[in-house]
C-alpha angles and dihedrals in degrees: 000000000000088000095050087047092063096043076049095055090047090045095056086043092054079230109154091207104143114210120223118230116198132193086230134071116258093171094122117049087245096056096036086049097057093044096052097046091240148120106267090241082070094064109086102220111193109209117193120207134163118237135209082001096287128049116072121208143155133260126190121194141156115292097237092044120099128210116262105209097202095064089040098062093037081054104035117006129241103344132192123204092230119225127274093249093055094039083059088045086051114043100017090238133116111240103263094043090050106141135156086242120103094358113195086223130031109253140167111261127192133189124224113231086231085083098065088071082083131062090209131024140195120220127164127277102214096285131078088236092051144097150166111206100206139143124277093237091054097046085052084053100049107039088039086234120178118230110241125167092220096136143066116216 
């Protein structure tokens, strides 16, 4: 269902993005890395927390950034990774397909500026065997995705 929900939200887009469906898991960066044939910083990992104890939202880096906490709370608050069982209530997605594509539930989502290294990206379709490969600046467009500086590389 996950994965139908994101061909559903291109559809509706009239975006021709075609997703990539593999035989192997690519539900962690490493393992979506090696499957892909690509650097870790090229999978778009989208990471959900929960800020000021009550508002959820979305964040996509780069698969090799970490989180500076520092910059995070300047920019957020206090923040909260949530659970696997709420991020699938949320989004619609099992943790390891989690992307800001076909959300069960509208969210804020924000980019981290450690994408912009790549001319092109990989985060996950829905499914922890699927992926979109696209350009920063397209993923940003179509997810209506807000540009914060909240990790270190």
């Amino acid at each position: 269902m996950s994965l139908q929900s994101v061909r559903d939200f291109f559809a509706a887009r009239q975006l021709d993005i075609p997703i990539i469906e593999l035989e192997v898991s690519t539900a962690t960066v490493a393992l979506a890395a090696a499957a892909h044939g690509v650097e870790a910083g090229r999978i778009a990992k989208t990471l959900a927390f929960r800020v000021n104890g009550g508002q959820a939202m979305l964040l996509v880096a780069r698969g090799d950034a970490r989180i500076d906490n520092r910059k995070f709370k300047d920019r957020f608050g206090k923040g909260k990774m949530l659970p696997a069982e709420e991020v699938v209530e949320l989004t619609g997605h099992p943790v390891g397909g989690v992307c800001p594509f076909g959300l069960t539930n509208e969210l804020p989502i924000y980019l981290d500026q450690s994408l912009q290294a790549f001319d092109e990206v990989l985060p996950a379709a829905g499914a922890v065997h699927s992926a979109v490969r696209i350009s920063p600046q397209q993923l940003a467009e179509i997810t209506g995705g807000r540009w914060v500086d909240v990790c270190q590389a």
